[in-house]
Phi, psi and omega in degrees: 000141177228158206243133148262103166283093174267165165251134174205201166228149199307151149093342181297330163119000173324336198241009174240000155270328191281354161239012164285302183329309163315305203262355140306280174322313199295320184279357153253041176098350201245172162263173192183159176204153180215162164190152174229143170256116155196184220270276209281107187274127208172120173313148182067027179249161187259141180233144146263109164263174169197131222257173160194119182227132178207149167306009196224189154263155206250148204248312218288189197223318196254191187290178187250101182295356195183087175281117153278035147195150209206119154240106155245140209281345179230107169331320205307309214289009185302337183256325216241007170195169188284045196292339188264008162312152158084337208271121172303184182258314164289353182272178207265151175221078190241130191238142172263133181180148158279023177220166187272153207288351171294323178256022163242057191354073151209042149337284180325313184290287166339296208276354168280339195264139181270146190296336155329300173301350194234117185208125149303138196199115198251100213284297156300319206290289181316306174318330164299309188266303187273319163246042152077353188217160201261065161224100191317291241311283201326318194294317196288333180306299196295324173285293209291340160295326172263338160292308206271335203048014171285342179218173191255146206303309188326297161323275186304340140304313168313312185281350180271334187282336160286339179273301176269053190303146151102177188306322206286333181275298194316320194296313178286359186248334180294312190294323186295309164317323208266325165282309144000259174302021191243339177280312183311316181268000157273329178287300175348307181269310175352275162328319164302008198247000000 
């Protein structure tokens, strides 16, 4: 089985990428489930989601506490709430920002992590520029498919365009490519390095 966690803030779209996710995974065959937890319902409060996608059927219920993948959609919450409980040293880690996690100090944390797994994509920035608006979700899909391979840029294009008919999904499937590939040329140098 593999866990997903995202972190955000209310109005980001956090409990609507872990069920876009879902229903990726769910259309190339697999099972899946989302469900988000948070207290105060109210733009700008921080939620918590959560993805759970495995081949078989999933039984559990409750949140996932020891996450293979950590998505967070707001830099802020990096100080401000515990997001790396749980998170293994093989898990995934994509935070969205245009500066690098030494220089959102958290340098430490990275060097506990494998460098592969771990990538920034600035995730709004795109969200902006291809559908006009600062709402990360779609752009983190399109990165966690291409850092994770569980599911396929394809998949996830599919699940946005059902959720989202008409130009706001075409808008949310350019970002989500554009992260897609934004990832594809950070792993790249990687390997190059």
């Amino acid at each position: 089985m593999f866990a997903v966690r995202i972190h955000g803030r209310g109005g980001q779209g956090a409990v609507t990428a872990a069920e876009m996710l879902s229903v990726a995974a769910f259309n190339e065959g697999r099972h899946a489930q989302a469900f988000p937890t948070f207290g105060s319902e109210r733009t700008g409060a921080p939620v918590v989601s959560f993805c759970r996608i495995d081949d078989k059927p999933i039984r559990l219920r409750e949140p996932i506490t020891e996450p293979d993948a950590l998505i967070v959609q707001d830099p802020t919450l990096l100080h401000q709430v515990n997001l790396f409980d749980g998170l293994r040293p093989d898990g995934y880690l994509l935070v969205n920002t245009s500066h690098d996690l030494a220089a959102l100090g958290l340098g430490e944390l990275v060097g506990t992590l494998k460098q592969d797994r771990v990538v920034t994509v600035p995730a709004t920035d795109l969200a902006k520029e291809h559908l006009g608006r600062p709402l990360p979700n779609a752009a983190l899909l399109g990165a966690f498919a291409a850092l994770t391979g569980q599911v396929s840029l394809e998949a996830v294009a599919g699940a946005i365009r059902d959720r989202f008919p008409g130009e706001v999904g075409e808008g949310n499937v350019r970002a989500a490519e554009a992260a897609h590939a934004h990832v594809g040329v950070t792993l790249r140098r990687l390997d190059d390095a």
